[in-house]
C-alpha positions as CSV (number, residue, x, y, z in Angstrom):
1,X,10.8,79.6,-23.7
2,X,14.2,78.0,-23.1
3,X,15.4,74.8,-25.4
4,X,18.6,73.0,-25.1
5,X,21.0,72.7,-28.0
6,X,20.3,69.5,-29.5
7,X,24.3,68.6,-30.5
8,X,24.8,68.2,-34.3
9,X,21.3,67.0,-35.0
10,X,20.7,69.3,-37.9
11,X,17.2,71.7,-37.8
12,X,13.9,70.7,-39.4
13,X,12.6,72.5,-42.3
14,X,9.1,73.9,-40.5
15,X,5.7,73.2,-42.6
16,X,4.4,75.8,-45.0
17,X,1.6,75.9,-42.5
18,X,4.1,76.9,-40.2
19,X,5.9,79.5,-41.9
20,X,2.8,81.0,-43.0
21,X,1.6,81.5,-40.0
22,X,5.2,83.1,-38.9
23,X,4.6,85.6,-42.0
24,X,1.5,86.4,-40.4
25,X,3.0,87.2,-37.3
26,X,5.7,89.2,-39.0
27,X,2.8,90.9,-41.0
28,X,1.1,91.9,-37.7
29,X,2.9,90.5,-34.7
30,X,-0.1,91.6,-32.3
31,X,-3.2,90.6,-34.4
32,X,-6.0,88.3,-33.0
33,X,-6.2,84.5,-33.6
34,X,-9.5,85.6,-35.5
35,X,-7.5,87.4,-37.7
36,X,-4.4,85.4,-38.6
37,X,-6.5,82.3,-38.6
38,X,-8.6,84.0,-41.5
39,X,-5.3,84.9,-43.3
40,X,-3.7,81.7,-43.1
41,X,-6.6,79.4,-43.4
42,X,-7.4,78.0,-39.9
43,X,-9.4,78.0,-36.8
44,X,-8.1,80.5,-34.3
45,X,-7.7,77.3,-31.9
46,X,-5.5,75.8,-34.3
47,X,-3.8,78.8,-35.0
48,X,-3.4,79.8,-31.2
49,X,-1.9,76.1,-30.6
50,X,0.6,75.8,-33.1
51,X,2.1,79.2,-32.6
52,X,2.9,78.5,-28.6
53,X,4.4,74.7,-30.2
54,X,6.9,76.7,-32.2
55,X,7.5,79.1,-29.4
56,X,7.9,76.6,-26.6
57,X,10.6,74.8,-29.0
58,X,12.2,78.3,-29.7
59,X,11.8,77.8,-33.3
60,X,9.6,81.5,-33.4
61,X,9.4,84.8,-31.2
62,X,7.8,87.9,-31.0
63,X,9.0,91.0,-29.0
64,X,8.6,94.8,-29.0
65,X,12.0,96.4,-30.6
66,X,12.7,100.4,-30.9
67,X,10.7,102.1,-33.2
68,X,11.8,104.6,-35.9
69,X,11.6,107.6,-34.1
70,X,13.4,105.9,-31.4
71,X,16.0,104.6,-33.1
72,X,17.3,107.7,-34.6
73,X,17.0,109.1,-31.6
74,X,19.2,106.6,-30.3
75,X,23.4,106.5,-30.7
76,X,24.0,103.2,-32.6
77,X,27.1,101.5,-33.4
78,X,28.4,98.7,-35.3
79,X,31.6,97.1,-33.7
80,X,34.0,94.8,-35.0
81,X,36.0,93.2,-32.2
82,X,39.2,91.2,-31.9
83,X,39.9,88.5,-29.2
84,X,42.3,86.6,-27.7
85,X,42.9,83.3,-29.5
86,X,40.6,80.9,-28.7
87,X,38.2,83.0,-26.7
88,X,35.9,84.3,-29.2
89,X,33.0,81.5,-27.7
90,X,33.3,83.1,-24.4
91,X,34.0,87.0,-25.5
92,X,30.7,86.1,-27.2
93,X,28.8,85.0,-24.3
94,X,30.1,87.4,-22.1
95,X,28.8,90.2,-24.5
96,X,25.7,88.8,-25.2
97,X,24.8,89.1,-21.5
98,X,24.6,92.9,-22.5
99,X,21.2,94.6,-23.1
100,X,23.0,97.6,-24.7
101,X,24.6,94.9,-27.1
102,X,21.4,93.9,-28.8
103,X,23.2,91.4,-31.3
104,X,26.5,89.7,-31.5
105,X,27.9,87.4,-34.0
106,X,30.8,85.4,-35.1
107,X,31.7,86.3,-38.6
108,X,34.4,84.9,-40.8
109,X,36.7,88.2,-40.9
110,X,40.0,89.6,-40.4
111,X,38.0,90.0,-36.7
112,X,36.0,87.3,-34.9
113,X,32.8,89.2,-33.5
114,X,30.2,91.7,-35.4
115,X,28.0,93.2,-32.7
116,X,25.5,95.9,-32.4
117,X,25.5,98.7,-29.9
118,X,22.9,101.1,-28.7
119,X,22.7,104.0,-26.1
120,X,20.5,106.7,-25.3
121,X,23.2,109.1,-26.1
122,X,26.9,109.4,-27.4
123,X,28.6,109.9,-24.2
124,X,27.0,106.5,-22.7
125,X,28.0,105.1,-26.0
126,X,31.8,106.9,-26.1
127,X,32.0,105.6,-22.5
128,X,31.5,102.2,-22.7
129,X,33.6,101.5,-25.9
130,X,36.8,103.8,-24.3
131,X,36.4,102.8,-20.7
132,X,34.8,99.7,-20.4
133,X,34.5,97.1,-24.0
134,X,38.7,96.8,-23.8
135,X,38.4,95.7,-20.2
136,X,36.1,92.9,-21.0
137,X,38.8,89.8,-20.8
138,X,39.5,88.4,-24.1
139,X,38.7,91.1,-26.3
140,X,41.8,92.4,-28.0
141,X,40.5,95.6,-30.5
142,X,37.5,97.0,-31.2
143,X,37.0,98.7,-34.4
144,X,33.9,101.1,-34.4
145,X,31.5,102.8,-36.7
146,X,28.8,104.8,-35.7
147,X,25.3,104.9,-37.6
148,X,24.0,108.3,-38.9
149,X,21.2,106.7,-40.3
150,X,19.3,103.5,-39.1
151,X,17.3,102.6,-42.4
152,X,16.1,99.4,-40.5
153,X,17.4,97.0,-38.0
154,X,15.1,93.7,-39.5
155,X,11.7,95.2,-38.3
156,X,10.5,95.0,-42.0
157,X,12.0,91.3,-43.0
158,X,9.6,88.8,-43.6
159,X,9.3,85.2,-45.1
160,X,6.9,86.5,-47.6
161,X,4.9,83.2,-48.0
162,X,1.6,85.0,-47.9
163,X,-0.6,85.7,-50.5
164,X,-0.7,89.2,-51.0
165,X,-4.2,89.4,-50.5
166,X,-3.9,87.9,-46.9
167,X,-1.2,90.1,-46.5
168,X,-3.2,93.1,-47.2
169,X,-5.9,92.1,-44.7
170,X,-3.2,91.5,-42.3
171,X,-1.3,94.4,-42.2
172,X,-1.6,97.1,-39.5
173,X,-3.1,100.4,-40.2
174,X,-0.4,103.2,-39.4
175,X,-2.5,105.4,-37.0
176,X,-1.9,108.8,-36.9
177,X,1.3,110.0,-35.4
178,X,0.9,111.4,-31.8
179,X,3.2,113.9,-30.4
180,X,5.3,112.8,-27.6
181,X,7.8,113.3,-25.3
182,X,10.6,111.0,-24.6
183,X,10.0,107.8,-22.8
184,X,9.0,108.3,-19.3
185,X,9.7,105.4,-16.3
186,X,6.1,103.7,-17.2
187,X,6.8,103.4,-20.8
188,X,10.6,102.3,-20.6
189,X,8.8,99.3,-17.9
190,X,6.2,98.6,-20.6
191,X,9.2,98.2,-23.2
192,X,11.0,96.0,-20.6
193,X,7.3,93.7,-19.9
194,X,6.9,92.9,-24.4
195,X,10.7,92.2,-24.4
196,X,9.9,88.3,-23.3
197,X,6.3,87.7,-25.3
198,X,5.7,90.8,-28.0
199,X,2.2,89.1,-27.4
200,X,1.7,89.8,-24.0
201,X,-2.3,90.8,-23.2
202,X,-3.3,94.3,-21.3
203,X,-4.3,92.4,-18.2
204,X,-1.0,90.9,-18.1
205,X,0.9,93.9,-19.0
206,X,-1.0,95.7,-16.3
207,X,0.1,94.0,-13.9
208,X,4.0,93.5,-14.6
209,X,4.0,97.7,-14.7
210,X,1.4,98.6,-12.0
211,X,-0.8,100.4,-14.0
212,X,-4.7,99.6,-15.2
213,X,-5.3,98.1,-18.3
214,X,-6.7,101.3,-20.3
215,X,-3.6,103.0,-19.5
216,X,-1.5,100.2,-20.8
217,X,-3.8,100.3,-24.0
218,X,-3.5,104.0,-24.2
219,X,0.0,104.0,-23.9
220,X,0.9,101.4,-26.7
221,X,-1.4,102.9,-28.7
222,X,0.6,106.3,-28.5
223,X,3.9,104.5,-28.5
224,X,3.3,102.8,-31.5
225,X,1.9,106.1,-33.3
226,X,5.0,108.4,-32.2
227,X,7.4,105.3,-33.6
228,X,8.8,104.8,-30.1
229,X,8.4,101.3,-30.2
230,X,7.6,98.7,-33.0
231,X,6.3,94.6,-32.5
232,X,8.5,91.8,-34.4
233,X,8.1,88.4,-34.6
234,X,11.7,86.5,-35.7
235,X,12.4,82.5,-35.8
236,X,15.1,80.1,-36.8
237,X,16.0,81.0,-39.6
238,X,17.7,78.2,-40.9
239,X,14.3,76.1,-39.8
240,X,13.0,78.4,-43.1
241,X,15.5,77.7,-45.5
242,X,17.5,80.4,-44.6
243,X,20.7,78.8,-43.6
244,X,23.2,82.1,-44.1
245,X,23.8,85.3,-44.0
246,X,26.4,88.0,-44.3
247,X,27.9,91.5,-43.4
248,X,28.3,93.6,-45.9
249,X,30.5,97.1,-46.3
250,X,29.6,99.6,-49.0
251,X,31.1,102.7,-50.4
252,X,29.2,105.4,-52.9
253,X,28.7,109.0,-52.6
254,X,27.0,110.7,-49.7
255,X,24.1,112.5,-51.8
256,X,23.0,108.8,-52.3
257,X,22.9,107.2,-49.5
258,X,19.1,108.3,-48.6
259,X,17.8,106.9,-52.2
260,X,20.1,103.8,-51.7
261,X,19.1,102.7,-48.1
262,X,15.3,103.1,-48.9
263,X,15.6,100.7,-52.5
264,X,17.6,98.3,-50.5
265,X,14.8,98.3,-48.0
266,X,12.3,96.4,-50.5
267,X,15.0,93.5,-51.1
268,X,13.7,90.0,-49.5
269,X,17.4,89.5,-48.4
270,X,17.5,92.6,-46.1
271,X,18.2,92.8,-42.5
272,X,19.5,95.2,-41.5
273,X,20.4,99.0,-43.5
274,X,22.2,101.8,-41.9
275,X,24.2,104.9,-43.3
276,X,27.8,105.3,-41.4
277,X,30.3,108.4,-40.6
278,X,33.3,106.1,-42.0
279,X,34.4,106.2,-45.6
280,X,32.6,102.7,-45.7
281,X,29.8,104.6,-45.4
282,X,27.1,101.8,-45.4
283,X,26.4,98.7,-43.7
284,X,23.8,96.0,-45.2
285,X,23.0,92.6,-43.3
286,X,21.6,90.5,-45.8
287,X,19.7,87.0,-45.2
288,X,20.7,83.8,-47.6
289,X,19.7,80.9,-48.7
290,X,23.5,79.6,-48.8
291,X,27.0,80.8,-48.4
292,X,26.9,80.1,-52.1
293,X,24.5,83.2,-52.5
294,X,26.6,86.2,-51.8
295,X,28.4,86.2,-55.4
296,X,25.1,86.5,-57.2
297,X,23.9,89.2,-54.9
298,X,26.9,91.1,-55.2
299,X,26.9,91.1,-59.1
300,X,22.9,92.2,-58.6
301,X,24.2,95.1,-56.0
302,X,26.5,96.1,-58.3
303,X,24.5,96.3,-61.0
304,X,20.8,97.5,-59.8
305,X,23.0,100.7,-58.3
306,X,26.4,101.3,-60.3
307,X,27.4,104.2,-57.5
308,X,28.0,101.2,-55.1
309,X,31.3,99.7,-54.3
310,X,31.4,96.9,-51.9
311,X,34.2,97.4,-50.0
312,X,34.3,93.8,-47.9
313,X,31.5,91.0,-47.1
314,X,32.1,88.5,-44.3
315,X,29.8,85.6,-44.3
316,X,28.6,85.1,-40.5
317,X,29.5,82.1,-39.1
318,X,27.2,81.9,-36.2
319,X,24.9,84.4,-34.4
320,X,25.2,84.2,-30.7
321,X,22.6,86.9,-29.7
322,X,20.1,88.4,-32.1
323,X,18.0,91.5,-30.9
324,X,18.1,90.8,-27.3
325,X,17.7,86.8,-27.8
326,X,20.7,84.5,-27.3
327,X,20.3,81.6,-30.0
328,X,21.9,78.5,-29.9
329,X,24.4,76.9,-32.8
330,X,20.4,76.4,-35.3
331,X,19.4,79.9,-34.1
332,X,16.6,78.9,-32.2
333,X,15.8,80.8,-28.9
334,X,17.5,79.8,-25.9
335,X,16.8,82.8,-23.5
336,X,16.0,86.5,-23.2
337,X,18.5,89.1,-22.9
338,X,15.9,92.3,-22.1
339,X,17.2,95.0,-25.0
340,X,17.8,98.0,-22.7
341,X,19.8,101.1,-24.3
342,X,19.5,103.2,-21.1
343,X,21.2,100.4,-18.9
344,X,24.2,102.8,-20.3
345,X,22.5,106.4,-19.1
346,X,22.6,109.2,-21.0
């Protein structure tokens, strides 16, 4: 799935047929044509078909991404970096590169890059921001704050074109939790095999890890139970209307942040939510429509939780990388930058 960047042609608004059919992937990124064809009204075939035209174009995706357990588990951090006039495009690109860097973005800030970090532990982390981010040429200062709490990194956003009834039928039945250990070699390959195509059959799975197909079922099965890992399907974003989006800083009292992150969760324009160790003590990506959308937000921020202070919002400018795919200037997919948070050790 690699498209070139068209120049300024502008992106086309995708068909409701389309976007329902993303929702449905969203819903349930690893459900059977028979099933999303029921929810969204068409033949498997048909459904099959138009969901490798829109992935072939890189207008849509799906991938595996860290699940809950694994993702507090993990040491996360959110960085705002300084460059070098005029080197921002490239400081971008070179970080992108980065599968511990599993989103970057230009952002129109007293900083040029927003990017998100994740290791396996706090020294990997510690190490790479001391020793090795203010080697990278062009970057300038980095600015960091680390994550206490990941509320959610976009696994829950979706376009919410559904009926709720198809939605219903969609939506994956959380299996019992299944203890587990940490992520062993085979299950850290399996990760590294879903990063491309969140689709990917057993058969084919099988064979990228060198396993049989039973113990690839069994193992996503447990995975996905123990909230190691989690399925996502993701698009252009602007192709649905959603031609903004913004990074937002927020200040209230520690005893609410738990009650706070899990309201903000239900909001359509949430991305991503994550408590943080600063005195801005909580970061909120939120989708929009337009630019012109923040205000209104803001005032509805303010007022649905009165304990919140909004300390800054920068409106992003362009995203370079987002969750381990590199996007071009429309945010469709150009290429896949594996997300790998133990490339770092620990």
């Amino acid at each position: 799935m690699i498209v070139q960047d068209s120049g300024t042609q502008p992106p086309r608004l995708l068909s409701e047929a389309d976007l329902e059919l993303i929702d449905a992937l969203q819903i349930n990124p690893r459900a059977s044509w028979v099933d999303v064809g029921a929810a969204i009204g068409a033949d498997p075939v048909t459904a099959a078909r138009r969901w490798q035209r829109l992935n072939a174009s890189g207008e849509a995706w799906t991938t595996v991404a860290l699940g809950r357990r694994q993702m507090h588990a993990m040491s996360v951090a959110f960085l705002e970096i300084d460059c070098a006039a005029g080197a921002a495009v490239e400081v971008a690109d070179r970080l992108a590169e980065a599968g511990h860097l599993i989103t970057v973005q230009h952002v129109a800030a007293d900083h040029d890059l927003f990017a998100i970090a994740v290791a396996a532990s706090m020294p990997a982390l510690a190490d790479y921001l001391l020793a090795h981010l203010p080697r990278v040429p062009g970057v300038a200062k980095v600015r960091t704050h680390v994550a206490t709490r990941v509320f959610d990194a976009s696994r829950r956003w979706r376009l919410r074109v559904l009926s709720p009834g198809a939605a219903r039928d969609l939506a994956r039945r959380p299996a019992a939790p299944e203890p587990s250990g940490r992520m062993d070699a085979l299950d850290r390959r399996l990760f590294a095999a879903l990063l491309a195509d969140g689709r990917a059959g057993y058969s084919e799975l099988a064979r990228a890890v060198g396993t049989s197909e039973r113990t690839v079922q069994r193992r996503l099965s447990r995975l996905v139970a123990s909230g190691d890992i989690d399925f996502r399907c993701d698009l252009a974003r602007a192709h649905a209307g959603w031609h903004s989006s913004a990074v937002m800083w927020l200040r209230m009292p520690d005893a609410l942040l738990e009650e706070t992150g899990r309201a903000l969760l239900d909001w359509p324009e949430t991305r991503t939510c994550a408590a943080l160790a600063g005195a801005r003590n909580m970061l909120l990506t939120v989708g929009l429509h337009a630019a012109g959308d923040l205000h209104p937000l803001v005032v509805r921020l303010e007022e649905r939780f009165p304990h919140v202070v909004v300390a800054d919002r920068q409106i992003v400018l362009r995203q370079a990388k987002l969750y381990g795919r590199r996007l071009d200037r429309f945010g469709r997919c150009t290429g896949v930058v594996p997300v790998d948070p133990w490339s770092l050790g620990g």
